[in-house]
DSSP file (Angstrom, degrees, kcal/mol; ACC not computed):
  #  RESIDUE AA STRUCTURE BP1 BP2  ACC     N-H-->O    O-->H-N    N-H-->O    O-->H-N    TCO  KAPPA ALPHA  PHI   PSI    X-CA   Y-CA   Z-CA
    1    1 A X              0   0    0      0, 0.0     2,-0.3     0, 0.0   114,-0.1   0.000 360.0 360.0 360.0 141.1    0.0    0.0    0.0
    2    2 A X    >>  -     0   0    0    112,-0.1     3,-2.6    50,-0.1     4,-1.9  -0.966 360.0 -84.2-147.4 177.1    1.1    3.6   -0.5
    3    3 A X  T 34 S+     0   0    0     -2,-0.3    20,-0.0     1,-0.2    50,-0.0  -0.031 126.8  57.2 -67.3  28.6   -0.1    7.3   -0.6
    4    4 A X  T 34 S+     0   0    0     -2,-0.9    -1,-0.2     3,-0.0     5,-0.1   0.091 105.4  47.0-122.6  -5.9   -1.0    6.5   -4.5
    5    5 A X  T <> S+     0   0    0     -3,-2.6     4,-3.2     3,-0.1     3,-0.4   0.826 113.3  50.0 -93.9 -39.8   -3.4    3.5   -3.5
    6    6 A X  H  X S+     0   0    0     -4,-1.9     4,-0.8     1,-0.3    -3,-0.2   0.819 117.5  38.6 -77.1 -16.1   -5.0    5.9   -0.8
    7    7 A X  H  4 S+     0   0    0      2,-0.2     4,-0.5     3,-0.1    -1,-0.3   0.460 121.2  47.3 -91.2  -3.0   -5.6    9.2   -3.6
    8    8 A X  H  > S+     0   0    0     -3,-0.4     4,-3.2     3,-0.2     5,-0.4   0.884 114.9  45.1 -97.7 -41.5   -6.6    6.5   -6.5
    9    9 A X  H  < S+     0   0    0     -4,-3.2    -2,-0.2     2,-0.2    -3,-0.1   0.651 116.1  45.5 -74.0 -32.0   -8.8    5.0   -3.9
   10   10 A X  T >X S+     0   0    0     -4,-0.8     3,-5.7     2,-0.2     4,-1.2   0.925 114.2  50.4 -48.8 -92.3  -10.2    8.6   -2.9
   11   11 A X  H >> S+     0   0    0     -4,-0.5     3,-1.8     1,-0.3     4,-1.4   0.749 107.8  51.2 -21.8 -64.8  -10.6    9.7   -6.4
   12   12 A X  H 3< S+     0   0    0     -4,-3.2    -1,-0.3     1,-0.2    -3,-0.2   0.808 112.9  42.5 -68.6 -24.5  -12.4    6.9   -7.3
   13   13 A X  H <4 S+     0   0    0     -3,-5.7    -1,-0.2    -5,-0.4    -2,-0.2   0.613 130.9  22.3-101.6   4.1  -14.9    7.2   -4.4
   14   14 A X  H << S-     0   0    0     -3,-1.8    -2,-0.2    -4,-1.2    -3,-0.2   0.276  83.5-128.1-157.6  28.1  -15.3   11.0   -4.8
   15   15 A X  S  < S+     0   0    0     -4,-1.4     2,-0.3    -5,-0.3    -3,-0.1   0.663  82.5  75.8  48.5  21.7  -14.5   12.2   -7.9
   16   16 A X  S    S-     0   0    0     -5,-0.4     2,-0.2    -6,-0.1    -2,-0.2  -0.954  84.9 -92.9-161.4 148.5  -11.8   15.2   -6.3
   17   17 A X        -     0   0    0     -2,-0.3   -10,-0.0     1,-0.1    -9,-0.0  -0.584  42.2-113.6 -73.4 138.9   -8.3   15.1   -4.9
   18   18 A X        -     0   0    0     -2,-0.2    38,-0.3     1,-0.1     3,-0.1  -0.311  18.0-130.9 -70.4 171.5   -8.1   14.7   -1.2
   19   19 A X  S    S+     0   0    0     36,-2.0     2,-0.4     1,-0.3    37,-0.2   0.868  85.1  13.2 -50.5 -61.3   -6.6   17.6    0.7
   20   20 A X  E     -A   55   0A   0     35,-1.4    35,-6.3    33,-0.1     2,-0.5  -0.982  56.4-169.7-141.8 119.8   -4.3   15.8    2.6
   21   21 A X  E     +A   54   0A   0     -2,-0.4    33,-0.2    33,-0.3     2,-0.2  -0.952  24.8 147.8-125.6 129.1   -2.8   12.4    2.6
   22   22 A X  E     -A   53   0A   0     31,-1.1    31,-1.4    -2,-0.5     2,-0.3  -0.694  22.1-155.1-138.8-169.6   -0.6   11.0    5.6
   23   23 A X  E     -A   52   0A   0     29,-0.2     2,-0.5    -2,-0.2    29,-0.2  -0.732  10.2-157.9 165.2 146.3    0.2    7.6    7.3
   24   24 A X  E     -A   51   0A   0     27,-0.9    27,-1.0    -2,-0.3    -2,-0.0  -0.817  31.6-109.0-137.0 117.6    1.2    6.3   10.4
   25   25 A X  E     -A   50   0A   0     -2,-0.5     2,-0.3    25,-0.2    25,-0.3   0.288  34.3-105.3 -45.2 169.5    3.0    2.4   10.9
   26   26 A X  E     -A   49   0A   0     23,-2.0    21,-3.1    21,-0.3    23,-0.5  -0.849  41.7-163.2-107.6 140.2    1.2   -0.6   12.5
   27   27 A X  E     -A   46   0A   0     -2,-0.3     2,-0.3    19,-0.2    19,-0.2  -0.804  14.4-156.4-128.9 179.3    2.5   -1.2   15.8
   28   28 A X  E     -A   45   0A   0     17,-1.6    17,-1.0    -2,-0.2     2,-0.2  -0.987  22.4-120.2-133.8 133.8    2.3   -4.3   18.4
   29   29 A X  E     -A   44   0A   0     -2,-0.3    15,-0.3    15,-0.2     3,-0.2  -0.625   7.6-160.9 -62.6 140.1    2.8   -4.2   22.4
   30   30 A X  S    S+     0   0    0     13,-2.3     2,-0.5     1,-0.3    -1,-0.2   0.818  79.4  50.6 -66.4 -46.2    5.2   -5.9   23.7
   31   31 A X  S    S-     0   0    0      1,-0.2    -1,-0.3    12,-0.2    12,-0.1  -0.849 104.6 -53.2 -99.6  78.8    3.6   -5.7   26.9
   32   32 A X        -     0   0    0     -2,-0.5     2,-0.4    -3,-0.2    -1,-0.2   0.294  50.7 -94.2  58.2 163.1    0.3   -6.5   27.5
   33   33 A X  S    S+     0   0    0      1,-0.1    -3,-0.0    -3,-0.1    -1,-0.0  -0.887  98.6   5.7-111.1 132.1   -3.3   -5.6   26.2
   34   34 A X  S    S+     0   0    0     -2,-0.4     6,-0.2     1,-0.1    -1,-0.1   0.744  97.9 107.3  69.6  -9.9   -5.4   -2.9   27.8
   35   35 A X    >>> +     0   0    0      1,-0.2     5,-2.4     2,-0.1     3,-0.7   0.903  59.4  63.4 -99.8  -6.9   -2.8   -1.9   30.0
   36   36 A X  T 345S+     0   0    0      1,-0.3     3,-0.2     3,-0.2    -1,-0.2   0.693 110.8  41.5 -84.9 -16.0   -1.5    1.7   28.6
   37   37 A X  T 345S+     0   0    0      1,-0.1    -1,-0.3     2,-0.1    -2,-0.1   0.204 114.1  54.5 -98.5  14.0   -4.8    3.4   29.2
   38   38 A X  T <45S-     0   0    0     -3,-0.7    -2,-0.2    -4,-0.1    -3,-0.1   0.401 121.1-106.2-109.1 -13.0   -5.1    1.5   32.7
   39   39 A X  T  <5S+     0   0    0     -4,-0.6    -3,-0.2     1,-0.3     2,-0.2   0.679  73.5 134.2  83.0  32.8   -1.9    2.8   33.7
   40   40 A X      < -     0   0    0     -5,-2.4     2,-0.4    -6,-0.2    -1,-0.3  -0.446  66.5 -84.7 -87.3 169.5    0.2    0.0   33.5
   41   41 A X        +     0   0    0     -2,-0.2     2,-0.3     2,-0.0    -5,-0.1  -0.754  53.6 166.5 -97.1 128.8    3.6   -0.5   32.0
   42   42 A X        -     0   0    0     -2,-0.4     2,-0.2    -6,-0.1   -10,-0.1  -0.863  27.2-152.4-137.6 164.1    3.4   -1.3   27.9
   43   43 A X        -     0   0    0     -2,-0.3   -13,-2.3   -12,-0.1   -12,-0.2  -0.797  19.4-166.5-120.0  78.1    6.3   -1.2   25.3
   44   44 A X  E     -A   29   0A   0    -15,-0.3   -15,-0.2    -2,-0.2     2,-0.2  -0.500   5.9-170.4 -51.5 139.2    4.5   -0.3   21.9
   45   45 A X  E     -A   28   0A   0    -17,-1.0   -17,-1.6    -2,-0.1     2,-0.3  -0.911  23.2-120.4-137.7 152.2    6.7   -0.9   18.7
   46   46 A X  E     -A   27   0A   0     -2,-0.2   -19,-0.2   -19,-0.2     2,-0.2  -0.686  28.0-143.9 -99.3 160.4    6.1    0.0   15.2
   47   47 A X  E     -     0   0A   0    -21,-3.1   -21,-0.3    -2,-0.3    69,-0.0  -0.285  28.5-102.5 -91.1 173.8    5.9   -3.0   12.3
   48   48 A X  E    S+     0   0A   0     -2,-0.2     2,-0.5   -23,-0.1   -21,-0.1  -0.278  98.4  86.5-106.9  19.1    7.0   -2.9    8.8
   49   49 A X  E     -A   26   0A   0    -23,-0.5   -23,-2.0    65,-0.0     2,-0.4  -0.982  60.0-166.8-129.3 135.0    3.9   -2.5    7.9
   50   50 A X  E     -A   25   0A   0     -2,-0.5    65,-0.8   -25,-0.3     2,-0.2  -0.980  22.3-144.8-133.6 144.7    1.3    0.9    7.4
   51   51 A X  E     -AB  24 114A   0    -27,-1.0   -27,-0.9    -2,-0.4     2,-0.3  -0.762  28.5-152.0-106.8 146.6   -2.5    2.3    6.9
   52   52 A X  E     -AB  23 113A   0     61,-2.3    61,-3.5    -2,-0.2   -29,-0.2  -0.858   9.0-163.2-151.5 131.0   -2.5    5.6    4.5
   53   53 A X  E     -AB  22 112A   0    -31,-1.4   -31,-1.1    -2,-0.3     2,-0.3  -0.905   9.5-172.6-148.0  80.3   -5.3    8.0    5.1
   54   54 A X  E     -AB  21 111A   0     57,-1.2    57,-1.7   -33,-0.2     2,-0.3  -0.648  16.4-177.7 -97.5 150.4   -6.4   10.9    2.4
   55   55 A X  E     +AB  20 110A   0    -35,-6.3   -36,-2.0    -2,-0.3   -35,-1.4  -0.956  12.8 175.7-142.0 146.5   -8.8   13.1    3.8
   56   56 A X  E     - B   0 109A   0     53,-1.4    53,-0.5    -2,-0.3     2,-0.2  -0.989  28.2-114.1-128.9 148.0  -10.9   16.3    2.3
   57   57 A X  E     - B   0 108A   0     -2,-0.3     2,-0.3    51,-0.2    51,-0.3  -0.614  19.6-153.0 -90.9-167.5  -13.4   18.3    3.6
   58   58 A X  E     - B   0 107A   0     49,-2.2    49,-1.3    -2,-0.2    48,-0.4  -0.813  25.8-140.2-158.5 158.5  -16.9   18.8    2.7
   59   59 A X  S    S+     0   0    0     -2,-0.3    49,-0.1    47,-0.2     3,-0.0   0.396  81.1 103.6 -98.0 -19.4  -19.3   21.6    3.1
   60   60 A X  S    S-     0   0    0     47,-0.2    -2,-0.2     2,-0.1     0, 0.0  -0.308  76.0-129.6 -60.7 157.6  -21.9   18.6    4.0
   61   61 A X  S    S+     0   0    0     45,-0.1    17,-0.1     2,-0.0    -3,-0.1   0.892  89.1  71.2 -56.7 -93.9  -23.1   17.7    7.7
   62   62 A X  S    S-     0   0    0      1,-0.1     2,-0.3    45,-0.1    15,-0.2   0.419  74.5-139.8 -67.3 154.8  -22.3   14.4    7.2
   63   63 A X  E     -C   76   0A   0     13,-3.5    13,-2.1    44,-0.1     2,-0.3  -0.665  11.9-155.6 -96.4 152.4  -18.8   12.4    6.8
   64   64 A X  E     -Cd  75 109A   0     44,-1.2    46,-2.4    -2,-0.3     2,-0.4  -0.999  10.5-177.7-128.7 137.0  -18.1    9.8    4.6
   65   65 A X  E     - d   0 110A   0      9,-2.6     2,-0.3    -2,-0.3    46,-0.2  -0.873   0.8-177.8-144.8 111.1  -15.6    7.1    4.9
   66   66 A X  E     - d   0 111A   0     44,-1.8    46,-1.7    -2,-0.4     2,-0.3  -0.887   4.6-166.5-117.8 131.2  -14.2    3.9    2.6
   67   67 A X  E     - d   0 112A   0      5,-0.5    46,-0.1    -2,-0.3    -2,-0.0  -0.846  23.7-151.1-133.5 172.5  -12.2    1.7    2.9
   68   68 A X  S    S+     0   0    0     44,-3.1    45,-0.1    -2,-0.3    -1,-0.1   0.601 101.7  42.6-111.1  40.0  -10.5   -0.8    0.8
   69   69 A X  S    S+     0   0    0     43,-0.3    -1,-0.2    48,-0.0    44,-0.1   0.758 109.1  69.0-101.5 -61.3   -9.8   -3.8    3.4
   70   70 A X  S    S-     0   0    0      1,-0.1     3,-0.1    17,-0.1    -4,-0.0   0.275  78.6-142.6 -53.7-167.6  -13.7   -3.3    4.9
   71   71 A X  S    S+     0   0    0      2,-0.0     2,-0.3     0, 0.0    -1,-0.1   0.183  82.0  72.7-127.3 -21.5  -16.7   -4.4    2.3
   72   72 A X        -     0   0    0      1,-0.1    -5,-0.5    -6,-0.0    -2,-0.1  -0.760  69.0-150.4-124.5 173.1  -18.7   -1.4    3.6
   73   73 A X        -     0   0    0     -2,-0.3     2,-0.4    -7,-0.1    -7,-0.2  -0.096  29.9-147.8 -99.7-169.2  -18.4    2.4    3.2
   74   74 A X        -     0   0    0     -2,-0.1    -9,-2.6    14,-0.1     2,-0.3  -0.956  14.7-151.4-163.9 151.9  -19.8    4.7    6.4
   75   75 A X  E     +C   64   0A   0     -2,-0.4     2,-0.2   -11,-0.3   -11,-0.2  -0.783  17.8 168.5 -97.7 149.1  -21.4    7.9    7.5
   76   76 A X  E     -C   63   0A   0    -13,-2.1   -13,-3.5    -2,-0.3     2,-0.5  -0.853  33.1-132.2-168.6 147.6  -21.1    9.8   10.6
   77   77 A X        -     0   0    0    -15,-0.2    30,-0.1    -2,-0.2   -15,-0.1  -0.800  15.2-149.4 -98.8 137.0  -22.0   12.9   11.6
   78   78 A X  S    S+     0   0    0     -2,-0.5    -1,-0.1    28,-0.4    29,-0.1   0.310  98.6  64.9 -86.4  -3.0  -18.9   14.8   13.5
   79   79 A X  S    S+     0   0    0      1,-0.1     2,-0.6    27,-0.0    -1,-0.2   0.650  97.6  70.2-108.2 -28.9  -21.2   16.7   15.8
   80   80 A X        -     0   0    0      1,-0.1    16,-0.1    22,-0.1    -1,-0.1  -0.744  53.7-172.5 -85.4 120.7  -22.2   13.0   17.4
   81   81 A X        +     0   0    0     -2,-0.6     2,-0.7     2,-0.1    -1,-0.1   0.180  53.3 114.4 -79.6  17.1  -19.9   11.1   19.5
   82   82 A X        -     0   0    0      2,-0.0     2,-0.1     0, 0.0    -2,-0.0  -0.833  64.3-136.6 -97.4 116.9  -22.3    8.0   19.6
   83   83 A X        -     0   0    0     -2,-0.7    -2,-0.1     1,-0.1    -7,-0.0  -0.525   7.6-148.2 -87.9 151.5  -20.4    4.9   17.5
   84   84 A X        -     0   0    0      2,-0.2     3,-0.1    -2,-0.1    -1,-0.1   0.420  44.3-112.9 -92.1 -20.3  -22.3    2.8   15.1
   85   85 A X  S    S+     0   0    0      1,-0.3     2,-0.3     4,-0.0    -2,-0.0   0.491  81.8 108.7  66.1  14.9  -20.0   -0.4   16.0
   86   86 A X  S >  S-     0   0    0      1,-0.1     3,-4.7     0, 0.0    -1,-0.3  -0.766  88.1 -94.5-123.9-166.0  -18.6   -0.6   12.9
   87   87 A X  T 3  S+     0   0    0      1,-0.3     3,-0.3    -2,-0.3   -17,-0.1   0.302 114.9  71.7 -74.0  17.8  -14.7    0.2   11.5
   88   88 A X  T >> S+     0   0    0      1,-0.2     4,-1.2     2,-0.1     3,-1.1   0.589  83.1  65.8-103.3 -14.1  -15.8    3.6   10.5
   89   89 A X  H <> S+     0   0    0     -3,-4.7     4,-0.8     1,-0.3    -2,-0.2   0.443  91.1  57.7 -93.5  11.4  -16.1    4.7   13.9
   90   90 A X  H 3> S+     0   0    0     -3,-0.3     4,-0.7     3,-0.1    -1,-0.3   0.308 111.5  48.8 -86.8   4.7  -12.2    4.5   14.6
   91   91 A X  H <> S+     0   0    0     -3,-1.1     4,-1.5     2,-0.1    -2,-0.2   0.681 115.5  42.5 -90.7 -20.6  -12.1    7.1   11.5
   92   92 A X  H  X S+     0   0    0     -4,-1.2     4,-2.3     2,-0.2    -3,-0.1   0.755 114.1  50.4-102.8 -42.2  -14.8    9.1   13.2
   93   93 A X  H  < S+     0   0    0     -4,-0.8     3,-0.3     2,-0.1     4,-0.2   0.961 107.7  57.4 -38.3 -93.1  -13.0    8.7   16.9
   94   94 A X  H >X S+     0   0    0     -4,-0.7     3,-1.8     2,-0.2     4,-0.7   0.560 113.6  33.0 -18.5 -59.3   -9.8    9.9   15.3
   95   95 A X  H >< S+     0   0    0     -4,-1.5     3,-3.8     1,-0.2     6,-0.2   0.990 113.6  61.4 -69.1 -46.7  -11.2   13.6   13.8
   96   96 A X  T 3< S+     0   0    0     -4,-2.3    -1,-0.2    -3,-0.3    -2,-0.2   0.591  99.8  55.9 -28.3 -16.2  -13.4   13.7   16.7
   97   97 A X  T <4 S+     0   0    0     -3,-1.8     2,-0.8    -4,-0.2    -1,-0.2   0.598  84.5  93.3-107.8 -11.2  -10.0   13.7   18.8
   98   98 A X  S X< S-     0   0    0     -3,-3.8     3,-3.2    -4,-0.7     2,-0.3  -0.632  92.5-100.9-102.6 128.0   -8.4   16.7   17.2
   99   99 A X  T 3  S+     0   0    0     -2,-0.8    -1,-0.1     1,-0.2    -2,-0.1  -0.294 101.1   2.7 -47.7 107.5   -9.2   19.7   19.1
  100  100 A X  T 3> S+     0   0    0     -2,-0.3     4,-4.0    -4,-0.1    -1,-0.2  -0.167  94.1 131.4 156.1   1.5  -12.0   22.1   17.9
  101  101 A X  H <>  +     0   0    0     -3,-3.2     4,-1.3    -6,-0.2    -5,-0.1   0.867  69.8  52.3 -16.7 -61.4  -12.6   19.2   14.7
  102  102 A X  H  4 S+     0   0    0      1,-0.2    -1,-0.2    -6,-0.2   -24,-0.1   0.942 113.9  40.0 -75.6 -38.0  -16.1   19.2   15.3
  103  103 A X  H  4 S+     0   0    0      1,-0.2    -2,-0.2    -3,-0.1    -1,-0.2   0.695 114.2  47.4  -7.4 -76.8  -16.4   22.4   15.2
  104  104 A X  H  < S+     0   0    0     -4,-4.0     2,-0.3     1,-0.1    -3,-0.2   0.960 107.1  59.7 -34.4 -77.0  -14.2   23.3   12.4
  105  105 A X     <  -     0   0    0     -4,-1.3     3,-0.1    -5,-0.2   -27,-0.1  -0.602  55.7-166.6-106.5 108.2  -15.3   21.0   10.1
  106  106 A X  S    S-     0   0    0    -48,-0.4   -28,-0.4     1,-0.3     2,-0.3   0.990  83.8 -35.2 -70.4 -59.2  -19.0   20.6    8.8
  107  107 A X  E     -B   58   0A   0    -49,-1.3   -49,-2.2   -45,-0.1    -1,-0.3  -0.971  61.2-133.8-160.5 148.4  -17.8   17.1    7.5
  108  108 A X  E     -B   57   0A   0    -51,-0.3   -44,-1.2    -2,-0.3     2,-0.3  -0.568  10.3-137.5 -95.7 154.4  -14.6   14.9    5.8
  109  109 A X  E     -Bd  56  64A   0    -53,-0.5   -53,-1.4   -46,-0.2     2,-0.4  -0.990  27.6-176.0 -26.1  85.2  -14.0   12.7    3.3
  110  110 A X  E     +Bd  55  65A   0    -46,-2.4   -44,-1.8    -2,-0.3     2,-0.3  -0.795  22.0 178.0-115.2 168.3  -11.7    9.5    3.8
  111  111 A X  E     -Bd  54  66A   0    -57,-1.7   -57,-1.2    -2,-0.4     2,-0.3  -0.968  22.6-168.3-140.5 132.2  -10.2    6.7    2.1
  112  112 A X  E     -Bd  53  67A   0    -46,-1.7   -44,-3.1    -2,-0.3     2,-0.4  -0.997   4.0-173.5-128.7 151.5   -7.9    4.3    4.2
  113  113 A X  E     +B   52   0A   0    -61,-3.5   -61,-2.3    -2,-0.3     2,-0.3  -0.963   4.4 172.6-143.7-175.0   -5.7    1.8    3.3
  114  114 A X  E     -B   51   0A   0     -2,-0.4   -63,-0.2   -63,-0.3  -112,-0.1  -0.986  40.0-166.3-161.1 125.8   -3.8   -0.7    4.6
  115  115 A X        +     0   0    0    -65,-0.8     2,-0.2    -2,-0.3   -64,-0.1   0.054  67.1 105.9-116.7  22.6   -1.7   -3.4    4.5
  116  116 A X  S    S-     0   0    0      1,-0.1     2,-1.2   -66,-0.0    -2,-0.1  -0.473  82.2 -98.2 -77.5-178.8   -1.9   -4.3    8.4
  117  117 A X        -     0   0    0     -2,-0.2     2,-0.4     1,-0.1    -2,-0.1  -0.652  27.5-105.4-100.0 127.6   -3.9   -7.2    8.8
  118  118 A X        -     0   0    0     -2,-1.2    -1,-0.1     1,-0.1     2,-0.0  -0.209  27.9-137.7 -19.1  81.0   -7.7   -7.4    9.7
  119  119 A X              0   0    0     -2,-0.4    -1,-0.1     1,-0.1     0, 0.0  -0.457 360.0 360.0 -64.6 131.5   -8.2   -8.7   13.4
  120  120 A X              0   0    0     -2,-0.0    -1,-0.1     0, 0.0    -2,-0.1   0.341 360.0 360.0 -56.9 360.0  -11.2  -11.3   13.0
């Protein structure tokens, strides 16, 4: 995967060039599950491996988000924190987390991809 799979993969699902394309490696703990937000001692390491994430806005209320490991696309509205229980709502977490995002931003556009692997 690279920052040409995540803008062909944009393009294709919205006719426009993203704004922004970035990407951040897949990591593994060394140390436990659940314990770095519990306060416990964790060793996170990054993998050889990375998800690439182009993003636009939109003038619309709602967000839209595809990806091309998942089978299904998503909506979310940025002005709700309520998750849907599916994979769109760690894209929906994630802008939600950067400060004044909901705000800012009537609604994004993403495309992710990936080559970490799919937990079952």
């Amino acid at each position: 995967m690279s920052a040409s799979a995540a803008r062909a993969l944009f393009e294709s699902a919205w006719r426009r060039p993203p704004d922004v394309i970035a990407s951040a490696p897949g990591r593994v703990n060394i140390i436990g599950e659940h314990t770095d937000y519990n306060g416990g001692q964790v060793m996170p390491i990054a993998i050889g491996r990375r998800t690439w994430v182009a993003m636009s806005r939109t003038s619309a209320s709602t967000s839209h988000a595809v990806s091309a490991q998942q089978d299904a696309a998503g909506e979310f509205s940025l002005g709700v924190g309520k998750a849907q229980g599916a994979w769109w709502d760690y894209v929906h977490g994630a802008v939600r987390a950067v400060p004044g995002a909901a705000q800012a931003l009537p609604g994004v556009l993403v495309a992710v991809v990936s080559d970490v692997p799919v937990a079952a």
